[in-house]
N, C-alpha and C positions, 0 to 999 in steps of 0.2 A: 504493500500500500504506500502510498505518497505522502510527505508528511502534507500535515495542514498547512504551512506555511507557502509548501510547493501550491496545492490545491488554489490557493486563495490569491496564487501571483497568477497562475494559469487562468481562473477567474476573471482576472483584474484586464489579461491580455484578451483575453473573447469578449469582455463588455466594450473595451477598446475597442476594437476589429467592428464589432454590430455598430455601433455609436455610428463610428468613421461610416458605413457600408449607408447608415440610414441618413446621415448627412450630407452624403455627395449629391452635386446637382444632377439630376436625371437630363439628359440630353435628348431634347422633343425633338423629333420628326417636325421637317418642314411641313405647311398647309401643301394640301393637296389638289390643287383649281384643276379641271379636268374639262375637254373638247374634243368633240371630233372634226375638229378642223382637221385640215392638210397642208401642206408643204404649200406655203412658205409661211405656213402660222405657226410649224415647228420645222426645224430644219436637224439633220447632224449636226453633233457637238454645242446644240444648244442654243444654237443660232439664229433660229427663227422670232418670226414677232413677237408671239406668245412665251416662247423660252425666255427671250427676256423680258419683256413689258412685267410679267407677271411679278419675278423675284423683285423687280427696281422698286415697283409698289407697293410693297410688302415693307419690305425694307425701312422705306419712306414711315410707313405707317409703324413701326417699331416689329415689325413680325420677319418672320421667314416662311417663303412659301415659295413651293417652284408648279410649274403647267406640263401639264400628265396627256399622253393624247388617248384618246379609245376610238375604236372603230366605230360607234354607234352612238349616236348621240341622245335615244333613251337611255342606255345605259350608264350613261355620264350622268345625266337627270336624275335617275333612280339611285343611285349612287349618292350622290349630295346629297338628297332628300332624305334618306336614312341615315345621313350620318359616315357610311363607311366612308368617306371622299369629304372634302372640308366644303367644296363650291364648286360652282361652273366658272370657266374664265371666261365665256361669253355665249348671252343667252338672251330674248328677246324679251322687252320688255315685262309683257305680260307674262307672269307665274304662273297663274291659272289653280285651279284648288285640286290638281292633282300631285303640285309639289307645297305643301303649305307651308313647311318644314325652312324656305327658301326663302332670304331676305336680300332685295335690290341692291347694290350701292350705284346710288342716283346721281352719277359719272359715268357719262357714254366710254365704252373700250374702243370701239370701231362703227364705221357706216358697213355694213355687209350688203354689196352691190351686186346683183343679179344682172347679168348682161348675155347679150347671143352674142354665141360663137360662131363664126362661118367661114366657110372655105370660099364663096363666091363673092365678088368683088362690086358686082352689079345691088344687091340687096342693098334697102335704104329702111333703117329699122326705126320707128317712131311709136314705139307703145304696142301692147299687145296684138293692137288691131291689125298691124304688119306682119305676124305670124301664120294670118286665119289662110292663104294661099300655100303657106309651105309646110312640110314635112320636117315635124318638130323633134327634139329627143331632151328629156329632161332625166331627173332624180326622183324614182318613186318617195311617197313621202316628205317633199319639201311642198309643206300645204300653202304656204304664203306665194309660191310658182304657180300652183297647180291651181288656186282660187283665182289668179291672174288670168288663166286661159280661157279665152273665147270659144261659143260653140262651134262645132263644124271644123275647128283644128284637128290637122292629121296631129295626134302624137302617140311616139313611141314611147315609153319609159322602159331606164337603167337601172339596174341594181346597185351602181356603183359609176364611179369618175370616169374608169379605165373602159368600163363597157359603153359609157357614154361616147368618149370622144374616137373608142374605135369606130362609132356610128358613123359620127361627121366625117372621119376620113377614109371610111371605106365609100363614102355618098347615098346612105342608106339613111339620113337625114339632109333634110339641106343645111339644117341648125341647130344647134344645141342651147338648152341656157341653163349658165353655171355662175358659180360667184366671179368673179371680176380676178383678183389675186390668183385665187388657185390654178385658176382657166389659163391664166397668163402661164403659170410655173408649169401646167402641163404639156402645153406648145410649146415652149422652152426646151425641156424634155426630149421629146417627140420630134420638134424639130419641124410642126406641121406648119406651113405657113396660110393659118387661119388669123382672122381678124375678129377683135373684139368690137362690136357693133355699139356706138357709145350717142347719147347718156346710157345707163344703166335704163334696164324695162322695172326695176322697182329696186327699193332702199330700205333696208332693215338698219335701224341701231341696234348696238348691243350692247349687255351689261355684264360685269358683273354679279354674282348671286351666292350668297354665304350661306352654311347653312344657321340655323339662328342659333346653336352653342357658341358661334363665332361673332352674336349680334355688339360686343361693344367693338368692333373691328369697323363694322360697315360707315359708319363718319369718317372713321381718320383713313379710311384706301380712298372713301371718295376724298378728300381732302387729297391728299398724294397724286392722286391720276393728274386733279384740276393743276396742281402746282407744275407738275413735269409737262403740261400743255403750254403753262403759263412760261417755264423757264426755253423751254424750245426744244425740251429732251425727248417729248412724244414725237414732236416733226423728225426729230434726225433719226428716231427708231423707227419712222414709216419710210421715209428715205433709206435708210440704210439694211431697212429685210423686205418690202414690198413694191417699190414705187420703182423709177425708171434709173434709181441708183440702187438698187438691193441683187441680191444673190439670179432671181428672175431674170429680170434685165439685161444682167454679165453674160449667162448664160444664152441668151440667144442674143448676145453683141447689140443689144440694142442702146445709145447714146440719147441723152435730150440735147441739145443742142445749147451747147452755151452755159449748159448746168454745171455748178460745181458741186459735186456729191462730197456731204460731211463726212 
């Protein structure tokens, strides 16, 4: 046996040990904002709009947080909404009472622009109504498109980006409509030389959306977004992953003319 004196040092070093073990700081997992967006809303190595925008505003606001992508954008929704996922990093206004659990921060992320894509050069696109003659291809399930379409339009729908725009370049559409960015980054890609039919055929803001264990969060990210608007650090992060100076643009040599990219 041990004498007591042993027993009671040996003691003294396991209440140590526990104390220390219950005292150290626990190391939180960044917040987890989650889209199904595409390239170039996430890029390799972190690069994309969303890779960044999301941590810089986090940040700003005293937190950590980085942007998650999923294939499925219920599943991103369902996700937040239960908790397993902290938020969406961008999501349409309206919440609707099937996510209740979801609270706004009232600082637009982005305009999500809806635009035709076309291979022909002839076409002159002004609003839905310029569709109802051609052979359409969209994204099953994008209802804010699909509420836009006129009767008597021919359309096909895709399951996915890749089956859409093999439509338009096999000519088994005349046109496609896809968001603005990605459409760009696809042809980029692909190397198709299709044109973006502009203005956009309709305009989504998007937000942010926490889930509400994260509600004293939602002031201070909107507070952050507005500042990084304010200071010019939103413009050089649109400039520098989507617009005609981003990853997109390099990619298929395209130059503004005169532009100097931040």
């Amino acid at each position: 046996m041990f004498p007591l004196a042993t027993l009671m040092r040996r003691a003294g070093w396991l209440g140590a040990l526990l104390f220390a073990c219950l005292c150290a700081p626990v190391l939180a997992e960044p917040l987890r904002l989650t889209s199904s967006a595409q390239a170039p809303y996430f890029l390799p190595g972190g690069q994309g709009f969303l890779d960044r925008l999301i941590p810089e505003v986090f940040r700003r606001a005293g937190a950590e947080a980085e942007a998650v992508q999923y294939d499925a954008a219920a599943r991103a929704n369902i996700n937040a909404n239960a908790g397993i996922d902290d938020g969406v990093a961008m999501r349409s206004r309206a919440i609707g009472s099937d996510f209740p659990n979801l609270l706004l921060v009232d600082e637009k992320v982005i305009d999500m622009e809806f635009v035709v894509f076309t291979l022909r050069r002839d076409l002159k696109i002004a609003g839905f109504a310029s569709l109802q003659a051609l052979r359409v291809g969209l994204i099953t399930g994008w209802k804010a498109v699909e509420d836009g379409i006129l009767p008597d339009t021919s359309v096909t729908r895709a399951g996915n980006a890749e089956q859409l725009f093999n439509m338009l370049q096999s000519g088994h559409v005349d046109a496609v409509i896809f968001e603005r960015w990605m459409g760009q980054h696809l042809l980029a890609q692909r190397k198709l030389p299709a044109r973006a039919a502009l203005p956009p055929l309709l305009t989504t803001p998007l937000y942010i959306q926490l889930h509400k264990k994260h509600a004293a969060l939602v002031e201070p990210v909107a507070r952050a977004l507005r500042a990084m608007k304010a200071d010019g650090s939103y413009q050089r992060l649109i400039a520098q992953t989507l617009t005609a100076c981003g990853p997109t643009a390099q990619a298929a040599h395209v130059a503004t003319p005169g532009k100097e990219c931040p």
